[in-house]
C-alpha positions as CSV (number, residue, x, y, z in Angstrom):
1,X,9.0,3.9,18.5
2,X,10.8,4.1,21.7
3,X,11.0,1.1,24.0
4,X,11.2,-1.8,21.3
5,X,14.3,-3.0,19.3
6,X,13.5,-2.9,15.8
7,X,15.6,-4.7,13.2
8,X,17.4,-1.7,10.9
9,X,16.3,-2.7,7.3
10,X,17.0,-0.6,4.8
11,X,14.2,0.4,2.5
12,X,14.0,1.3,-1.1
13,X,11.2,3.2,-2.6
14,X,9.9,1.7,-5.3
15,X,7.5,3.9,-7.8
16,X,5.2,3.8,-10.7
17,X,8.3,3.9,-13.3
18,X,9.9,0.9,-11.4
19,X,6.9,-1.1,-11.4
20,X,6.7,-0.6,-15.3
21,X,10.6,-1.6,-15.6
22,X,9.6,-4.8,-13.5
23,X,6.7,-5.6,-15.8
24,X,8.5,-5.1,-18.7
25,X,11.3,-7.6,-17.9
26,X,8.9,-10.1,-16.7
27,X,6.6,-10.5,-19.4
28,X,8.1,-10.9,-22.9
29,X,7.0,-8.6,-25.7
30,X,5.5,-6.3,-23.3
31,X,6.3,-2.7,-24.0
32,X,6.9,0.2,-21.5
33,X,3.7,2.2,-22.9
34,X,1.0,-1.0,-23.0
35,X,3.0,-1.5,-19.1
36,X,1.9,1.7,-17.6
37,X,-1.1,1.5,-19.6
38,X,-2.2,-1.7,-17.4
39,X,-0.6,-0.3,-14.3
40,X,-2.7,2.7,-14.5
41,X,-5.9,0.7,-15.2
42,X,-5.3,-1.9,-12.3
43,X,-4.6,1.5,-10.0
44,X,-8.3,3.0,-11.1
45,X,-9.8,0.3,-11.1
46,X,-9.3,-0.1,-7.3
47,X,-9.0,3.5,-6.5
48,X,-12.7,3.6,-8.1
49,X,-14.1,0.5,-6.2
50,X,-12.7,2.0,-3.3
51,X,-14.4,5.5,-3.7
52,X,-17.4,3.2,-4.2
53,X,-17.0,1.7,-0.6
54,X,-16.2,-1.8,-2.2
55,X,-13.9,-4.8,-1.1
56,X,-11.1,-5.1,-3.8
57,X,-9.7,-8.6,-3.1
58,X,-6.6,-9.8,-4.9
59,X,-5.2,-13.4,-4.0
60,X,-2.1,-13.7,-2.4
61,X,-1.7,-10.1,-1.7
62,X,-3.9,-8.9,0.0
63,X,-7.3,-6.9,0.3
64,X,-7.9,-3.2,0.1
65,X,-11.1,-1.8,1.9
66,X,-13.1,1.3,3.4
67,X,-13.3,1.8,7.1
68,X,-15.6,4.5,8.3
69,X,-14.7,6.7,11.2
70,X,-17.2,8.3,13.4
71,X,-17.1,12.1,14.0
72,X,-15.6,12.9,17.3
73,X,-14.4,15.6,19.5
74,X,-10.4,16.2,19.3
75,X,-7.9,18.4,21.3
76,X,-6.5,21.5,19.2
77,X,-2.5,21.0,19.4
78,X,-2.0,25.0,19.5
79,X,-4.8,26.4,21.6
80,X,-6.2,23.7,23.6
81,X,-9.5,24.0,22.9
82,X,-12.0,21.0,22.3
83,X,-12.6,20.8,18.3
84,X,-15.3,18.7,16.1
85,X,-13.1,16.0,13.8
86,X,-15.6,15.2,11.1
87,X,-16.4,11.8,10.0
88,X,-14.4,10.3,7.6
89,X,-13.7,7.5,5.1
90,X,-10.2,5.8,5.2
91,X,-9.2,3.2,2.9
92,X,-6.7,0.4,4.3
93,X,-5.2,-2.5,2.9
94,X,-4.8,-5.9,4.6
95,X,-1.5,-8.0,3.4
96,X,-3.1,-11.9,2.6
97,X,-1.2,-14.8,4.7
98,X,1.6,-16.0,1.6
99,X,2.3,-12.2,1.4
100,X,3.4,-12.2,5.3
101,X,5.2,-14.9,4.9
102,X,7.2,-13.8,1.9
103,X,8.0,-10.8,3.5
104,X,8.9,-12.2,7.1
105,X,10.8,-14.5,4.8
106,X,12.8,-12.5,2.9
107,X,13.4,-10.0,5.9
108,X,15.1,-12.8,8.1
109,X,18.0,-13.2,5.4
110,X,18.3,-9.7,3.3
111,X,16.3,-6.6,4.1
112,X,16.6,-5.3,0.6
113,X,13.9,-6.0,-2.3
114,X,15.1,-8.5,-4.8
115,X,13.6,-5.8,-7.8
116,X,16.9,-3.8,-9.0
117,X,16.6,-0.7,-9.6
């Protein structure tokens, strides 16, 4: 990304396991295993609307979706030649307007997540 000045904000990776931690000091009485248990089912459940070309729409997050691509002809890096790219499938996610604005929020005062590791 040369030619713009990004701000440096450092990023933390947050996984599967941290996601479970965060449930399970949110919600009271909620274990580790019935945690992962819902993440997982949440995580299928759009990864099998998805495969299904569906909208998943959650509110104030965001939207996940399918965008198609077209087959078209592609330059192979190595030899040059002129190669067929095959049509595709490609899901993407679109962040909802509070989620932008948390996140532009939170990035003006302290890049780092408020979830602790």
């Amino acid at each position: 990304m040369t030619g713009r000045n990004y701000p440096a904000l450092s990023q933390q990776v947050l996984n599967r396991q941290d996601i479970v931690k965060f449930m399970v000091t949110e919600v009271d009485g909620l274990t580790t295993s019935v945690a992962g248990a819902s993440l997982e089912a949440v995580i299928t459940c759009i990864t099998q609307s998805l495969a299904e070309h569906n909208l998943v729409s959650i509110n104030n997050f965001g939207k996940f979706g399918v965008r198609y691509r077209r087959s078209r002809l592609g330059i192979h890096p190595q030899t040059q030649t002129e190669i067929q790219i095959p049509a595709t499938s490609v899901p993407y996610f679109t962040p909802s307007v509070s989620l932008k604005q948390r996140v532009n929020q939170k990035s003006k005062h302290e890049p780092n997540s408020d979830i602790s590791r």
